[in-house]
C-alpha positions as a Markdown table, in Angstrom:
| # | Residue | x | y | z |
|---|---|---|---|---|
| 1 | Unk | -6.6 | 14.8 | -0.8 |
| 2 | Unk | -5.0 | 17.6 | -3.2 |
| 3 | Unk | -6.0 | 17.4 | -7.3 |
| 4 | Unk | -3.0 | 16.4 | -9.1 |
| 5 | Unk | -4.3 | 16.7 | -12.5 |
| 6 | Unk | -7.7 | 17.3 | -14.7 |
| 7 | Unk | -10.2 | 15.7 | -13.1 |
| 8 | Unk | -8.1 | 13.9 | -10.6 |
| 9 | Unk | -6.8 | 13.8 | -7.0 |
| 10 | Unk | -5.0 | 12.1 | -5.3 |
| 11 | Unk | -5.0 | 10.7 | -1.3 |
| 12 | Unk | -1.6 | 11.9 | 0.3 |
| 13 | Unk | -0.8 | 8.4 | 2.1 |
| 14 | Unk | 2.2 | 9.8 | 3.5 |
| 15 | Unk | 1.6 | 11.8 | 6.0 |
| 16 | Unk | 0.9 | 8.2 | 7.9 |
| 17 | Unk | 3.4 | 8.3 | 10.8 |
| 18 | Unk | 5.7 | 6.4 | 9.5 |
| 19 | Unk | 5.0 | 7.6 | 5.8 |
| 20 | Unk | 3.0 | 5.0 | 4.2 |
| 21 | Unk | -0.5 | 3.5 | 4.2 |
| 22 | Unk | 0.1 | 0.9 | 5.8 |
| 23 | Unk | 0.3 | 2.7 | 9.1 |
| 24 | Unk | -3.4 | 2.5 | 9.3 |
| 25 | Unk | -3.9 | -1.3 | 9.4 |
| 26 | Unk | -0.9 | -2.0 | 11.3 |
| 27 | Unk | -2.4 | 0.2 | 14.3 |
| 28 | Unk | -6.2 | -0.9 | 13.6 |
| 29 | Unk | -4.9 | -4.6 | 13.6 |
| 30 | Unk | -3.3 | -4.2 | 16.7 |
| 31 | Unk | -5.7 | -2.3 | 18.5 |
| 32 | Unk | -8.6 | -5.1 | 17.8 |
| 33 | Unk | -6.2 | -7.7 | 18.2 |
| 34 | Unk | -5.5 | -6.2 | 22.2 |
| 35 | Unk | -9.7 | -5.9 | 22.4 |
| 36 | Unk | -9.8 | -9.3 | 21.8 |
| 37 | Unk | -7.1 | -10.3 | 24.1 |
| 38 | Unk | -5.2 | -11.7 | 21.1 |
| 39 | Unk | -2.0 | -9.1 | 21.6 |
| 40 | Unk | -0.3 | -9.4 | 24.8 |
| 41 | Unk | 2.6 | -6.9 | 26.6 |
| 42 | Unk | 5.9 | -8.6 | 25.8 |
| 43 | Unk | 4.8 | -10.6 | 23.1 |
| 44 | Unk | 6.9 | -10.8 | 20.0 |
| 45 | Unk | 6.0 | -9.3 | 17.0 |
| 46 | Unk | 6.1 | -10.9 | 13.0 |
| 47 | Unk | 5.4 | -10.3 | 9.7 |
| 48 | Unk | 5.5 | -11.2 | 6.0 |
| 49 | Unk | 6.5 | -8.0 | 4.3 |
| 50 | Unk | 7.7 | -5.9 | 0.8 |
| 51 | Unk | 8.7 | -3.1 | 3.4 |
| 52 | Unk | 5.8 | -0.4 | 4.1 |
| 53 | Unk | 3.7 | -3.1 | 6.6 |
| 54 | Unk | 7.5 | -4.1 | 8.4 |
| 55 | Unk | 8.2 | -0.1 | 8.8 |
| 56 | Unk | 4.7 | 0.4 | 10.4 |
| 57 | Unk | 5.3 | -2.7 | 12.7 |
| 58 | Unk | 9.1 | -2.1 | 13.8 |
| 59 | Unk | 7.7 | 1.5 | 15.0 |
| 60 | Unk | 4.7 | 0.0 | 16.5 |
| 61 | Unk | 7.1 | -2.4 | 18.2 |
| 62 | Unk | 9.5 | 0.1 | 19.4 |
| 63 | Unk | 6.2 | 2.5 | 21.0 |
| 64 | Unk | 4.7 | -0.2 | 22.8 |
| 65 | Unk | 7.6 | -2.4 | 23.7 |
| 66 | Unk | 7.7 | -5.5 | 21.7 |
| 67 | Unk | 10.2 | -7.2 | 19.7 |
| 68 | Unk | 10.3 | -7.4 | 16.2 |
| 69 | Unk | 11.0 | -9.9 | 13.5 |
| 70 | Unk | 10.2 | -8.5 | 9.3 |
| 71 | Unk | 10.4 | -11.5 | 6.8 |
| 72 | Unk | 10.6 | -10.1 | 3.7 |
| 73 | Unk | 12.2 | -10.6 | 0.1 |
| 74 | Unk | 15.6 | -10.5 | 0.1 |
| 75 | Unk | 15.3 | -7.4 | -3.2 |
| 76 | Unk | 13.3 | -5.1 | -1.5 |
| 77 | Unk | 14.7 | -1.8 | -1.4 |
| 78 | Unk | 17.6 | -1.5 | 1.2 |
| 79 | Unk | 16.1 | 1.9 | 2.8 |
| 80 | Unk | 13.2 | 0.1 | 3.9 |
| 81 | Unk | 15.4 | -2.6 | 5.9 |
| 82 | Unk | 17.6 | 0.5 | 6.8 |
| 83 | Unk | 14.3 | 1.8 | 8.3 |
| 84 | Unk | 13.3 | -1.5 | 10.3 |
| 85 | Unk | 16.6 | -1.8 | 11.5 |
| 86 | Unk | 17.0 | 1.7 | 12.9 |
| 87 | Unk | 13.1 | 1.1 | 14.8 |
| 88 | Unk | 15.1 | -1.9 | 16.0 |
| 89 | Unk | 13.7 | -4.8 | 14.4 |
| 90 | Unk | 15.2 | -8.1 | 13.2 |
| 91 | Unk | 14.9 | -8.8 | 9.3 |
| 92 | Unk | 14.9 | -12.4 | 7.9 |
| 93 | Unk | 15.3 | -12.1 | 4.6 |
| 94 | Unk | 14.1 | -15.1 | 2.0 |
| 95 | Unk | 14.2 | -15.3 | -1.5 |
| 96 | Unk | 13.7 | -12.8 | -4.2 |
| 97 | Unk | 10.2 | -11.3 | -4.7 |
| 98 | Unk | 9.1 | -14.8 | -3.1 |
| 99 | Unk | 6.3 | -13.6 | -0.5 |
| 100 | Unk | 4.7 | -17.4 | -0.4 |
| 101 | Unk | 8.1 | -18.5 | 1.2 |
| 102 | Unk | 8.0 | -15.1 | 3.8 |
| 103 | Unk | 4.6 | -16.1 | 4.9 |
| 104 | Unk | 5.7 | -19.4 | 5.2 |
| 105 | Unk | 8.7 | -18.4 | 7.5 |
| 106 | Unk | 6.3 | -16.1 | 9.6 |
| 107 | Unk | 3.7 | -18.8 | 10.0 |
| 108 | Unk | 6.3 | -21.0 | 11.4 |
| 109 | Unk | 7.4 | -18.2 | 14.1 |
| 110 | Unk | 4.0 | -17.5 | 14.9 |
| 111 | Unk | 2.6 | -20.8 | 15.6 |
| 112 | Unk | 5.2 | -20.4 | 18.3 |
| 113 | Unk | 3.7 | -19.5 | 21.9 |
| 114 | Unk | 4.8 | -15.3 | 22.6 |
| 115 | Unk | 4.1 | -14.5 | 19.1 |
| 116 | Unk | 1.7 | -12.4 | 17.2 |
| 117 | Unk | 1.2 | -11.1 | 13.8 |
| 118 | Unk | -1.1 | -9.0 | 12.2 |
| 119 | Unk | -1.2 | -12.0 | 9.3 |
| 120 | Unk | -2.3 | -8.7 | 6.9 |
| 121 | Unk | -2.8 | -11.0 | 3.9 |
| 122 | Unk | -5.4 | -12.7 | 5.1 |
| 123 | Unk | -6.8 | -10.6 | 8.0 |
| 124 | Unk | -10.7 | -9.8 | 7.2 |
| 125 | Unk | -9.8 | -6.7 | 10.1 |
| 126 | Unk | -7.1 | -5.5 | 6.8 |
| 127 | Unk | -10.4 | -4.9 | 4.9 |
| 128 | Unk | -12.3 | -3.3 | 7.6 |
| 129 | Unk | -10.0 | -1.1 | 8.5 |
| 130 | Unk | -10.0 | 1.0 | 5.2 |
| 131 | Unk | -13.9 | 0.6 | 5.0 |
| 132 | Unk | -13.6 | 2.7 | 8.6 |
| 133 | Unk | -11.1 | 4.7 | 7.5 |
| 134 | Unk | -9.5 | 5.5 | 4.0 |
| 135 | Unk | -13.2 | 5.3 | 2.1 |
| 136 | Unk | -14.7 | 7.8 | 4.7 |
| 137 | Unk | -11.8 | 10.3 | 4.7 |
| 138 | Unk | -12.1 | 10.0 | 0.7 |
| 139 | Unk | -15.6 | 10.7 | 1.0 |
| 140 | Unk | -15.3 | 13.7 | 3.1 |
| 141 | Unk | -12.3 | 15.2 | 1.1 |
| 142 | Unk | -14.4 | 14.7 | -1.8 |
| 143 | Unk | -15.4 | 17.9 | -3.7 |
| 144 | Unk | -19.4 | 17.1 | -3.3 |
| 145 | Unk | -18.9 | 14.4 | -0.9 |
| 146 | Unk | -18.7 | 11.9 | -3.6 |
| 147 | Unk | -21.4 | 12.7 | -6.1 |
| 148 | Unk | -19.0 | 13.1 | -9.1 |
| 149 | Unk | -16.5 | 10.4 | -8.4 |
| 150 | Unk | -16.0 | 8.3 | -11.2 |
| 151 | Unk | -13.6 | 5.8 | -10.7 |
| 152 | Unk | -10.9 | 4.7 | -7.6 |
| 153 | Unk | -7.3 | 3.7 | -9.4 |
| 154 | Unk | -5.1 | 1.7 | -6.9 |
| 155 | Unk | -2.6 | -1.0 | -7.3 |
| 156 | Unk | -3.3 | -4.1 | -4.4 |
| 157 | Unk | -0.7 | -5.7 | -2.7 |
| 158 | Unk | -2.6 | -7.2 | 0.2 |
| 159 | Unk | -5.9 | -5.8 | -1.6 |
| 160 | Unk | -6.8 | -4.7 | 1.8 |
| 161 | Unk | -7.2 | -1.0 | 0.5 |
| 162 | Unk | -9.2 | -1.8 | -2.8 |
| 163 | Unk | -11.8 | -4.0 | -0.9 |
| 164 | Unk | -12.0 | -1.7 | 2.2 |
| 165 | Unk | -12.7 | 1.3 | -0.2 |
| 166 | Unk | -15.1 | -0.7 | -2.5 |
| 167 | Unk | -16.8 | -2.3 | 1.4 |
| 168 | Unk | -17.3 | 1.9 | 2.2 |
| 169 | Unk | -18.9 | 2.5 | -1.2 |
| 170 | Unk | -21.0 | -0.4 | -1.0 |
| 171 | Unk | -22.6 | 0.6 | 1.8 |
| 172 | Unk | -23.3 | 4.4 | 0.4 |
| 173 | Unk | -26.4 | 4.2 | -2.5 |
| 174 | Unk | -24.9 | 7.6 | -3.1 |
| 175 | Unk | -21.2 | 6.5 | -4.5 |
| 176 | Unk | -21.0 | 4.4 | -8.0 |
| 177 | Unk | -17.3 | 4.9 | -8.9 |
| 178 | Unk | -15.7 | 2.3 | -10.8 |
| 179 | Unk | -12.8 | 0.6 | -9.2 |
| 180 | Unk | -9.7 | 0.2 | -12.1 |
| 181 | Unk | -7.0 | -2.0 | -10.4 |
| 182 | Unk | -3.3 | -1.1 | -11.4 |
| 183 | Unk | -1.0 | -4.0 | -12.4 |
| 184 | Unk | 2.7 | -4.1 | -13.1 |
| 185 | Unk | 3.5 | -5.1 | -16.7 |
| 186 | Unk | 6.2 | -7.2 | -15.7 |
| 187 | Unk | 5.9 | -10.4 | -14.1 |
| 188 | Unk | 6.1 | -10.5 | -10.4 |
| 189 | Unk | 9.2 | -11.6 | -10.3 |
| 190 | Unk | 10.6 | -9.0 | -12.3 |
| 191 | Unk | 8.9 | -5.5 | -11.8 |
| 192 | Unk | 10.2 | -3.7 | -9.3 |
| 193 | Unk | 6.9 | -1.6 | -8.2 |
| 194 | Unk | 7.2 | -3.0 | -4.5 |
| 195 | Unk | 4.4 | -3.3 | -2.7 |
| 196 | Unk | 1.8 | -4.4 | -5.6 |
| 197 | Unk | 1.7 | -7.7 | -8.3 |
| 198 | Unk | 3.6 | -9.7 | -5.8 |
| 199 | Unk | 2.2 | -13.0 | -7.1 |
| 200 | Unk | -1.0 | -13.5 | -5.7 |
| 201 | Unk | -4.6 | -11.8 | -4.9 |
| 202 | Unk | -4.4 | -12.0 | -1.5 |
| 203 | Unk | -7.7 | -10.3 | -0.2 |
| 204 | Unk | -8.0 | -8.9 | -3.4 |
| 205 | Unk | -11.7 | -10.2 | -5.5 |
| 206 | Unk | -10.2 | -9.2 | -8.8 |
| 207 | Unk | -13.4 | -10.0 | -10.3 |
| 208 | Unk | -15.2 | -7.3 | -8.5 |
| 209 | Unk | -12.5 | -4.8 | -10.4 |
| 210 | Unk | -14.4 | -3.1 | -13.7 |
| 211 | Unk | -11.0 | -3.0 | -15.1 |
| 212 | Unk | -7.3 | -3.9 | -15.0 |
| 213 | Unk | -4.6 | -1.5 | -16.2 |
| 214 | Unk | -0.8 | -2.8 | -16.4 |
| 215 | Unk | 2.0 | -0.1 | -16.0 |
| 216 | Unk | 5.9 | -0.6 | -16.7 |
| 217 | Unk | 7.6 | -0.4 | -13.6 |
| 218 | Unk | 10.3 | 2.6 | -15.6 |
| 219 | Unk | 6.7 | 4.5 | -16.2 |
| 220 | Unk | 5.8 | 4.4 | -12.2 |
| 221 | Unk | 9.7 | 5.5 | -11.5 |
| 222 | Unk | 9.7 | 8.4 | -14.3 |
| 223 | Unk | 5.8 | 9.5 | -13.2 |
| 224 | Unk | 6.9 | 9.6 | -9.2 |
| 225 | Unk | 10.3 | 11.9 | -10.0 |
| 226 | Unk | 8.0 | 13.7 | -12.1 |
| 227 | Unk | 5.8 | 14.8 | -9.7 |
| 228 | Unk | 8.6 | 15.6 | -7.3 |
| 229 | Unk | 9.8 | 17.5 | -9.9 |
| 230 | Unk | 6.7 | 19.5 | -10.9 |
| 231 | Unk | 4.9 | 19.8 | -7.2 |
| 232 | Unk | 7.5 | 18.9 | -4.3 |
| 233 | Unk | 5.7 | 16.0 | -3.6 |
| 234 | Unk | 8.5 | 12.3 | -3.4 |
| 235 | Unk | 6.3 | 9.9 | -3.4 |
| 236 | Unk | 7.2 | 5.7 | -4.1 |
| 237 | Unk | 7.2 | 3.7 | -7.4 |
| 238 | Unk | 3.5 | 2.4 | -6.7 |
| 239 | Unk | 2.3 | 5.7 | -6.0 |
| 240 | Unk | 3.8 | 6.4 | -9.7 |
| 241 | Unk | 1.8 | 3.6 | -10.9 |
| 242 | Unk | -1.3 | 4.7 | -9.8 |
| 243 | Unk | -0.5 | 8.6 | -11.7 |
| 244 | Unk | 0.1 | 6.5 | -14.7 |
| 245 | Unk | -3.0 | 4.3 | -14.6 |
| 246 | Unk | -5.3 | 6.8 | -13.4 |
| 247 | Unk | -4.2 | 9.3 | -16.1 |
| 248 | Unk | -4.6 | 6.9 | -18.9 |
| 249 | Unk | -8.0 | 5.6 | -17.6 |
| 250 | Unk | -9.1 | 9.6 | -17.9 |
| 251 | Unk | -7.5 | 9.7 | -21.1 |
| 252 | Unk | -9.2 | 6.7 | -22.4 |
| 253 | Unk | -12.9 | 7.4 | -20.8 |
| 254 | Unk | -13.1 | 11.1 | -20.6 |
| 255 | Unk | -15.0 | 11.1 | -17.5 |
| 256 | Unk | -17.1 | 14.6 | -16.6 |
| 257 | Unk | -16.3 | 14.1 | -12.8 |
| 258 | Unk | -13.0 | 13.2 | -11.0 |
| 259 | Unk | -11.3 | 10.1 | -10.4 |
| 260 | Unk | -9.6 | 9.2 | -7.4 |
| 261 | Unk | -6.2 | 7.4 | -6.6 |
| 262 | Unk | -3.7 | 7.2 | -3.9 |
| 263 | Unk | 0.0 | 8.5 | -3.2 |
| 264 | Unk | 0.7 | 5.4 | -1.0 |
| 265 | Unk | 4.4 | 6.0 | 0.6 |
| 266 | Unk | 6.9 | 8.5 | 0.7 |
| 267 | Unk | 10.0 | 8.4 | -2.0 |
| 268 | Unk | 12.7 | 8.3 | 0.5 |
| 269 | Unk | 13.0 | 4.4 | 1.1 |
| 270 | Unk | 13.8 | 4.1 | -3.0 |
| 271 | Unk | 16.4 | 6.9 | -3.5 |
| 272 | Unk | 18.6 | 3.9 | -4.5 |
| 273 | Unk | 16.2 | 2.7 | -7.5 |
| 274 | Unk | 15.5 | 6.4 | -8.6 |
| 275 | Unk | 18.9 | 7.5 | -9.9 |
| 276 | Unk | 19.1 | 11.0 | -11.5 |
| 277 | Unk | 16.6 | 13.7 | -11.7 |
| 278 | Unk | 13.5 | 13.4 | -13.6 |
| 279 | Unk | 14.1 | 13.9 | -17.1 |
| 280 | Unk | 17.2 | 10.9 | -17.0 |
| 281 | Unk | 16.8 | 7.9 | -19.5 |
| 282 | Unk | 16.9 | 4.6 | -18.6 |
């Protein structure tokens, strides 16, 4: 974690291996999955994706030898397919921001003998793997391991993160943050913060949030070049989200510790939605 801001830091998703958070629970999934004699060698691989989960599994794919299908929303950003592509994996692409008709499509392939997927919208091991994981590493990057930290400020796509972090706190009498989910302002068929809001709660108990902050998807984009202007840091449009949301919440509670968010992805795979330098207008 490095501290982005008064009272705030932030977790440096992308340093992942293939630059996003979603490297964790693709490998952790997988893993299990062999355990449990689910994953075989040679088996084809499938998944419902914005992008960040289909980059994780086209690499996994290429290390370990299996083939690779990505469904995915046809208006995702085109880096992330050019990334799939060049791991070698095959994208299906369905209709616009419409992930219910992806999972459909990848439900289909996998009920089909010689194919797995790590089904991360609805995979309990999606939870447990941040629990393991992302909340511990927070814990022990904390300042004073946790005693001051006031809030967690993520966006959900699969909700995986949120519920794995708020699982790890759970389980530590010690930890009390609040947990503020980040929302896109737009509908989910019009924002353009991929990888959150895509329709539905997924994993995510939103009632189990202490509050819900909405962001404009031109604030995310203008926060992210902001911070690559100011720090030498490109991080994605959802990882500008969370800046926004977790500043405001500071603003708006003036908390005496530190609150806690994530970068989640690198900015490279949306060059083509960022435009000029930081300062342009939209």
């Amino acid at each position: 974690m490095i501290q982005v801001g008064t009272r705030l830091f932030a977790k440096l998703e992308m340093y992942n291996p293939t630059g996003s958070v979603k490297d964790r629970i693709v490998g952790y999934i997988a893993k299990a999955a062999i355990e449990r004699g689910e994953l075989l060698a040679g088996m084809q691989l499938v998944e419902a994706t914005s992008g960040n989960t289909g980059i994780a599994l086209a690499a996994y794919g290429a290390a370990h030898n299996h083939p690779v299908t990505i469904v995915m929303p046809g208006n995702m950003s085109e880096e992330r397919k050019q990334m799939m592509r060049l791991y070698g994996a095959t994208i299906l692409e369905v209709s616009d921001s419409d992930f219910q008709e992806a999972i459909t499509v990848r439900n289909d392939l996998v009920s089909q003998e010689g194919w797995w997927s790590p089904c991360q919208f609805e995979n309990p091991d999606n939870v447990k793997c941040h629990a393991l994981t992302t909340g511990p590493e927070i814990y022990i990057d904390s300042p004073d391991r946790g005693a001051r930290w006031e809030a967690f400020v993520s966006g959900a796509g699969t909700g995986g993160t949120m519920m794995g972090v708020r699982k790890f706190v759970q389980s530590h009498p010690d930890l009390s943050p609040k947990f503020i989910l980040v929302v896109p302002a737009e509908g989910s068929d019009k924002h353009g913060i991929q990888g959150i809001g895509d329709g539905h709660d997924f994993l995510l108990e939103r009632d189990l949030m202490d509050s819900v902050i909405s962001v404009k998807t031109q604030e995310a984009i203008q926060r992210a070049k902001k911070l690559a202007s100011d720090t030498g840091i490109l991080v994605g449009i959802s990882s500008g989200a969370n800046l926004v949301a977790a500043e405001r919440w500071i603003e708006d509670n003036n908390p005496t510790g530190y609150v806690v968010t994530l970068l989640c992805d690198r900015g490279e795979r949306y060059l083509s939605l960022y435009g000029g330098g930081p300062h342009e207008n939209y």
